[in-house]
N, C-alpha and C positions, 0 to 999 in steps of 0.2 A: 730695423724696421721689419725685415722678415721675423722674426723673433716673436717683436709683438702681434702680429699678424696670425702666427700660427696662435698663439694663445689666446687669443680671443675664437678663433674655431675648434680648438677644443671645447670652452667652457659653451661653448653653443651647442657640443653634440652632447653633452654630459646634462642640456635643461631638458625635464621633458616636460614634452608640450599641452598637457594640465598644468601645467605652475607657470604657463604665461600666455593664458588666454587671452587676460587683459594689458599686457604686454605687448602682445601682437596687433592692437588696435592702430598705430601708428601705419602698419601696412594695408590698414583695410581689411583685416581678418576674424577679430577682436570676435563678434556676434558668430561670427560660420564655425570659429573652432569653439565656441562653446555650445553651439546646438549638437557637435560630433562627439564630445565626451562621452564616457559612462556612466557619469551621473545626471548628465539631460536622460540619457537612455533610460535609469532608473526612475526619474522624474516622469518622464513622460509616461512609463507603463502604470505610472502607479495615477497617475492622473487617468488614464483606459481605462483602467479596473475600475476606479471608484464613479467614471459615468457610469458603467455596465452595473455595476450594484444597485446606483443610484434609479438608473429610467429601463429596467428590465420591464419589456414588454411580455401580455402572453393573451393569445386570442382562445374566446369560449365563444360558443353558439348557444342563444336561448334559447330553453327548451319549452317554456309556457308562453303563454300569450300573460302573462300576471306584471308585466312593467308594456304594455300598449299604453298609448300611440307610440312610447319612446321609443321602446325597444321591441318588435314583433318580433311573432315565434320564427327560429329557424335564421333569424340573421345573427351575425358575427360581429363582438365588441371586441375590443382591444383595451385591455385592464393594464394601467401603469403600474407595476407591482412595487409596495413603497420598502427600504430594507430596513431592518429591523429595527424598533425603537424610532423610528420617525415616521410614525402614522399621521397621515391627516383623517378630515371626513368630518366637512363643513356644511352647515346646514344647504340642502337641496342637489349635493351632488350624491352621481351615482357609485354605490361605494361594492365593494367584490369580498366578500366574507365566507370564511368556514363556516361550516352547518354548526348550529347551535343542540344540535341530536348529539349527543353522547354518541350512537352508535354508528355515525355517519359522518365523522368529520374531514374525510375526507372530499366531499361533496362543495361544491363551491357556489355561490349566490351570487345576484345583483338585485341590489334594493338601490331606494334615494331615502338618504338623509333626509331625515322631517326635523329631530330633534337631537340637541345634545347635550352633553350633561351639565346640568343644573337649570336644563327648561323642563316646564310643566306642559303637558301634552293633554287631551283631552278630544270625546267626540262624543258630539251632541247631534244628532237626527243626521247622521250622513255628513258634519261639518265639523272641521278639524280647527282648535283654540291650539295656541301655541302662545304658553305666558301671559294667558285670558284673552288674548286679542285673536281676530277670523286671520287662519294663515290660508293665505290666497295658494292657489294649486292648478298654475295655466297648465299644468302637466297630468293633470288627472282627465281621465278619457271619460273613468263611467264613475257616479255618484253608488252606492253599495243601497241596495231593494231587498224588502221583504227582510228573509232572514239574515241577511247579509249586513243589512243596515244595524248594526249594536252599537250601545254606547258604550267607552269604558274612561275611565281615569275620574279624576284630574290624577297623573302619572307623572312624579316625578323622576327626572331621568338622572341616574346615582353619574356625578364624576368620574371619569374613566370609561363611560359607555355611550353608546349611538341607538335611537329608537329610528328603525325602518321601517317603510311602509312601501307595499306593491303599488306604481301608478294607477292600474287598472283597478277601483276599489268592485267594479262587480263580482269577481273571482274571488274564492275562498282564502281568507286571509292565510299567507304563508311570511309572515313578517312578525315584527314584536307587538301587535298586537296578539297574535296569539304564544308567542316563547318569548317574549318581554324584550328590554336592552339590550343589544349586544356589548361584548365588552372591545375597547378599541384592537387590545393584543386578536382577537383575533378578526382584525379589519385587513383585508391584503393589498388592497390597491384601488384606484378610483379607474372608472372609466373614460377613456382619452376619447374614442373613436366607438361610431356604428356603422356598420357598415352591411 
């Protein structure tokens, strides 16, 4: 009996305790020694990294009054930066873009989504058609006076890109109506927070 006794604690010191995770369930252990492994450990950092890629935040301060009521001058957004190849930028929200300037791209915007690609956009006296029909605008502060007020399109918006417009239409247009569609590659992230 001693005999078998010692050989049975052998072949116990010679298992390592990876190859009977699920072995050790019988004791009540089963779930704790597989959270302690090194491959939970791999698992979980790789699970860390890809939230932090995924809802990387980054705070900007608006510099114009050109998105009032929404956004006034001088306060702080918080832009969900989206990674690479999974962009959104769905009609009405507020979307964070590289400058469309060749010589300023490093420069970063907040516009709202009016249109996207494959809708027709258009302004007739101050009133914005979206796919011929009046697209309602509870977010627009001031109607665009005098010179401000121009028509342009019917504009259709090429596949791949987003047509922005400033809330505030009395300020001088700094959106696609004047540099046209953006294209999505360079849309960076939508706006979470104002603050």
């Amino acid at each position: 009996m001693l005999a078998s006794k010692r050989r049975v604690e052998l072949d116990h010191d010679r298992v390592r305790p990876e190859r009977v995770l699920f072995a050790s369930t019988a004791r009540g252990r089963g779930a704790y020694d597989l959270a302690r492994g090194p491959r939970a450990t791999a698992l979980v950092s790789a699970a860390c990294l890809t939230l932090l890629a995924v809802s990387c935040n980054v705070r900007m301060v608006q510099p114009s009054d050109a998105m009032e009521p929404t956004i006034k001058r001088g306060q702080t957004v918080v832009v969900r930066i989206f990674p690479r190849g999974n962009v959104g930028g769905s009609r009405g929200e507020l979307l964070c873009f590289r400058s469309p300037d060749p010589q300023d791209r490093k420069a970063r915007y907040v516009k709202r989504a009016v249109a996207i690609g494959g809708d027709t956009i258009e302004s007739r006296g101050g009133t914005i058609y979206l796919n011929g029909g009046l697209l309602t605008e509870s977010y627009v502060s001031q109607r665009p006076a005098g010179p401000l007020e121009k028509d342009f399109g019917p504009v259709t918006v090429p596949v791949g890109t987003v047509f922005v417009m400033n809330d505030n239409r009395g300020v001088p247009p700094w959106d696609s109506r004047l540099f046209g569609p953006i294209p999505i590659s360079d849309v960076l992230g939508t706006v979470r927070t104002i603050r």
